[in-house]
C-alpha positions as CSV (number, residue, x, y, z in Angstrom):
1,X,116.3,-34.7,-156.4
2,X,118.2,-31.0,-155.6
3,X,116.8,-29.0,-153.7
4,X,118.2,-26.2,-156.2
5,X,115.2,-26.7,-158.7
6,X,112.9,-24.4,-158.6
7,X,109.1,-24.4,-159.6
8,X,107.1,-22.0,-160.8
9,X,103.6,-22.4,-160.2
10,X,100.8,-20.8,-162.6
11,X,97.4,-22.0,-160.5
12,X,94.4,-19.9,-159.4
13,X,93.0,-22.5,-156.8
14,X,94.3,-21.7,-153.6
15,X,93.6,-25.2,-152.5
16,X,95.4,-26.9,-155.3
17,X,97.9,-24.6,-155.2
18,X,98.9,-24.6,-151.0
19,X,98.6,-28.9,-151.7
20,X,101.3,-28.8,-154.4
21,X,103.6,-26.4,-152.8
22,X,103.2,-28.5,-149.4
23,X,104.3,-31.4,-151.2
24,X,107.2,-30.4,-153.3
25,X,109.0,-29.3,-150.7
26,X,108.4,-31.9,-148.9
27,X,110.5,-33.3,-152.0
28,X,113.2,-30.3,-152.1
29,X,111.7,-28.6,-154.8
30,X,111.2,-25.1,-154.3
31,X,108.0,-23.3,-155.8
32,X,107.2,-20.1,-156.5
33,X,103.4,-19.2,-157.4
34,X,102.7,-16.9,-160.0
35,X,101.0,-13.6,-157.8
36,X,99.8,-11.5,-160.7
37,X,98.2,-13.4,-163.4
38,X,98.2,-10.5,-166.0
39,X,101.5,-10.3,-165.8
40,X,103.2,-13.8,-165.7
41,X,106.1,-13.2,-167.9
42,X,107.6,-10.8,-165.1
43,X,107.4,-13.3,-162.3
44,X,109.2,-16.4,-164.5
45,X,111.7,-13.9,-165.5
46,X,112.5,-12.7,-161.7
47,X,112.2,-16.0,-160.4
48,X,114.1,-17.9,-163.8
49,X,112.9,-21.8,-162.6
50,X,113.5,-24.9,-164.0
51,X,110.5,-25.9,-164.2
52,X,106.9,-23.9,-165.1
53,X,103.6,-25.8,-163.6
54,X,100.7,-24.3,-165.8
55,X,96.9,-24.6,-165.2
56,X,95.2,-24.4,-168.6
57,X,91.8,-22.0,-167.5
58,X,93.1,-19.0,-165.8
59,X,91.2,-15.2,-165.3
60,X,92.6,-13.1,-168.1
61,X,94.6,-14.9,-170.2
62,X,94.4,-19.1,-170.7
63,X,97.6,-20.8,-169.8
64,X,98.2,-21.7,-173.5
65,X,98.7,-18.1,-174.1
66,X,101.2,-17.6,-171.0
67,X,103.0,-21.2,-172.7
68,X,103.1,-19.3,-176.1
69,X,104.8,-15.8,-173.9
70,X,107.1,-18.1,-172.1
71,X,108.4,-20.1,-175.3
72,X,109.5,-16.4,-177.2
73,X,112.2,-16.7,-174.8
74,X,112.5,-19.7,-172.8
75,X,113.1,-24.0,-173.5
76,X,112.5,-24.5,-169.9
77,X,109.9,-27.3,-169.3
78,X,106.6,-26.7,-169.0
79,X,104.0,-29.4,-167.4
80,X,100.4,-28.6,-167.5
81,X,97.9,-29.4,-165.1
82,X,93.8,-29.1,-166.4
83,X,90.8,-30.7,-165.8
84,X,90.3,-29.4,-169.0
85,X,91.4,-32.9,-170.2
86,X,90.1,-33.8,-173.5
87,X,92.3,-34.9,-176.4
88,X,92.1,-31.4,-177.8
89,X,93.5,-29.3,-174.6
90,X,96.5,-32.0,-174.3
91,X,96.8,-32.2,-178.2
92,X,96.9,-28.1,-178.3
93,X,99.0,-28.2,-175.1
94,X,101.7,-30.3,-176.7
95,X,101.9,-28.6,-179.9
96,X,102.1,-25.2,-178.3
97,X,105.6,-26.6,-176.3
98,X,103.9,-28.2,-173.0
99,X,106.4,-31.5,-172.1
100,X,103.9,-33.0,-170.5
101,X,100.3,-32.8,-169.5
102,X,98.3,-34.1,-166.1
103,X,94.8,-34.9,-165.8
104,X,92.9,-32.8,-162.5
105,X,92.3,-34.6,-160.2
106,X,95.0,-36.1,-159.5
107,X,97.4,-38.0,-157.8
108,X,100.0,-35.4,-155.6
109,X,102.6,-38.1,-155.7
110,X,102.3,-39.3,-159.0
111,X,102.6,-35.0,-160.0
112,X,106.2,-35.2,-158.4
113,X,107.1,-38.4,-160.3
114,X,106.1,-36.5,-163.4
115,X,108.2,-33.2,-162.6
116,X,111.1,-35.0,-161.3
117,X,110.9,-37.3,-164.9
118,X,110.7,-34.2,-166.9
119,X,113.3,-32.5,-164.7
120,X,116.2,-35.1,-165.3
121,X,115.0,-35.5,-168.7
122,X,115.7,-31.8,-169.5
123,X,118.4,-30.9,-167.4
124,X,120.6,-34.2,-168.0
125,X,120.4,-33.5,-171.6
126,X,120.1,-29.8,-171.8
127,X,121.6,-28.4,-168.4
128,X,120.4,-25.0,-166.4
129,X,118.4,-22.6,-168.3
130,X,119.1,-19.6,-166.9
131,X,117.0,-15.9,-167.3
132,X,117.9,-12.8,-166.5
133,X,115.4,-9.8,-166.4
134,X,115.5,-6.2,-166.3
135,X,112.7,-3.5,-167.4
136,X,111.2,-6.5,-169.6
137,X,114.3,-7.2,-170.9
138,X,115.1,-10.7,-170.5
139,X,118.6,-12.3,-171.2
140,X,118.3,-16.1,-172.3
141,X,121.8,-17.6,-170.5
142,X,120.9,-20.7,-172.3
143,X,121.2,-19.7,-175.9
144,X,122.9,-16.5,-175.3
145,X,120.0,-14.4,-176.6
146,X,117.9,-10.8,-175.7
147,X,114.3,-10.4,-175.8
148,X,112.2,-7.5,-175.5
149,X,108.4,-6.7,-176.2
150,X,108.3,-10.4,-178.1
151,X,111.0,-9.2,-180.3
152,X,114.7,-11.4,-180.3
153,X,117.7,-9.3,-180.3
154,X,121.2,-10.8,-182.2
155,X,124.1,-10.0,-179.8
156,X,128.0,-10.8,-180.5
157,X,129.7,-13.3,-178.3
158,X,131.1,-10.1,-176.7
159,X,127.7,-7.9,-176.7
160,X,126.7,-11.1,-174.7
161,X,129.3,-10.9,-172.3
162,X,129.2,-7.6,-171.5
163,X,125.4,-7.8,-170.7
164,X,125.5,-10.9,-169.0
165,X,128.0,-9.2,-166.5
166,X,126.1,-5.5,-166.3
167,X,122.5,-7.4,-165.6
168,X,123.6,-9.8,-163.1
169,X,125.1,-7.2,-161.1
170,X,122.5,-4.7,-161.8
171,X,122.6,-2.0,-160.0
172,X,126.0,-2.1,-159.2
173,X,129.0,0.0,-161.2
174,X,131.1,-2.6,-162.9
175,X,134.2,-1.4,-163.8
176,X,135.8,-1.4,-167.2
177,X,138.8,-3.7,-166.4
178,X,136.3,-6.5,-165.3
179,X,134.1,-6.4,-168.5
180,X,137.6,-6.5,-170.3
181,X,138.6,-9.8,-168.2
182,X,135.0,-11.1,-169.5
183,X,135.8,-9.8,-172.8
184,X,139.1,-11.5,-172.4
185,X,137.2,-15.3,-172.3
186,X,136.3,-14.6,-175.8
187,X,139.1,-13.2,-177.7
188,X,143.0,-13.5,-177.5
189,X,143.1,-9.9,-177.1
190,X,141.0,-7.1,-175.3
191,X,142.3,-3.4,-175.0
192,X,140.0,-0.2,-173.8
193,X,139.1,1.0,-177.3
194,X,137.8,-2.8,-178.0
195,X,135.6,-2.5,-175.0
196,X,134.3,1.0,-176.1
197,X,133.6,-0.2,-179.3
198,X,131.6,-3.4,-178.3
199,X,129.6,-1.2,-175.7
200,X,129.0,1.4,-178.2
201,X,127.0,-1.3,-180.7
202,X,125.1,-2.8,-178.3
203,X,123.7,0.2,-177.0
204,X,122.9,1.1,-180.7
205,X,120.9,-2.5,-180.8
206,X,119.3,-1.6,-177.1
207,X,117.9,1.6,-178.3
208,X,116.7,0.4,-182.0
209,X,115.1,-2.3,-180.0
210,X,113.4,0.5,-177.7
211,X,115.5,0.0,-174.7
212,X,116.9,3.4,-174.5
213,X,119.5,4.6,-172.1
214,X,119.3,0.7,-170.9
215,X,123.5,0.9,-170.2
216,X,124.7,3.9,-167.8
217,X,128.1,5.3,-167.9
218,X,130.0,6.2,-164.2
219,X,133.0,8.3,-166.2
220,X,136.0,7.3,-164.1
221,X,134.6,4.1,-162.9
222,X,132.6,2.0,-165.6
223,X,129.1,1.0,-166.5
224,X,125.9,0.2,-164.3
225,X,122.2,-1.1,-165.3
226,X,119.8,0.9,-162.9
């Protein structure tokens, strides 16, 4: 399987942990564990992988709660792994949007079967599920949708466009005739006041959302997200 799928592991045993991340990429996979497990949401949105590996009793919050967080703004697959195995954990695990669920202990090997079935199951049938991130912001490339403080944001195909390109190159000034070439994908016709306008309403939805001053303007050059 690629090498290009990436696995983000949520897992508080170090031992269990090191094993698993040993043996994926042994497989190609590569993982990423979460680090701060009060904050998960940040660390999938950063890392945006294919797959999420979730341990069901975690300090702070349970990984059902993280699974709920994750499915405001994400479809990407999500396998637990508990000893907590009784039919009500994997019933509760299922109906909360787990794909699969596997019994601790267990097998290493028979793990990477698991991830690599769920893996061509979802992305053979549903393709890359992309995320981008920015001050808890997180753009779904997938469905085309914003998120922010658990809250989904309706954007245009052409609100879309124009914050797909600023976030991807964050930090960077992208320049009005290249959000006009994006802008151009969409409609038979783009000119500068079309551009103004489109950046104009989205910013209105960023700041009613609470995102204020999300979109900078560089007058003379175009617009950056810092």
């Amino acid at each position: 399987m690629s090498g290009s799928y990436r696995v983000f592991l949520v897992e508080d045993d170090d031992g269990i942990a090191g094993a698993i991340s040993r043996k994926f990429s042994e497989w190609g996979l590569e993982v990423r564990r979460a680090e701060d497990l009060r904050n998960v949401i940040a660390e999938f949105a950063e890392f945006s992988p294919h797959i999420v590996l979730m341990d069901v009793m975690l300090p702070f919050y349970s990984g059902f709660y993280w699974c709920t967080e994750i499915r405001r703004v994400s479809k990407v697959p999500i396998v637990f792994i508990s000893s907590a195995s009784d039919n009500m954990n994997i019933v509760m695990a299922m109906n909360m949007g787990g794909d699969d669920f596997v019994c601790k202990p267990f097998d290493m090997d028979v793990l990477v079967a698991k991830v690599q079935a769920v893996l061509r199951r979802s992305y053979d049938l549903c393709g890359n599920i992309g995320m981008i991130e920015h001050r808890g912001a997180m753009l779904n490339t997938a469905d085309a949708s914003l998120s922010y403080n658990g809250a989904r944001i309706d954007l245009t195909k052409n609100e879309y466009r124009i914050l797909q390109t600023l976030m991807e190159n964050k930090g960077r000034v992208v320049s009005r005739e290249l959000l006009m070439n994006k802008l151009w994908e969409t409609d038979s016709y783009v000119d500068e006041n079309t551009l103004t306008v489109n950046v104009a309403r989205l910013r209105k939805k960023l700041d009613a959302a609470g995102l204020t001053s999300f979109i900078s303007t560089k007058v003379g050059m175009g617009y950056i997200i810092e």
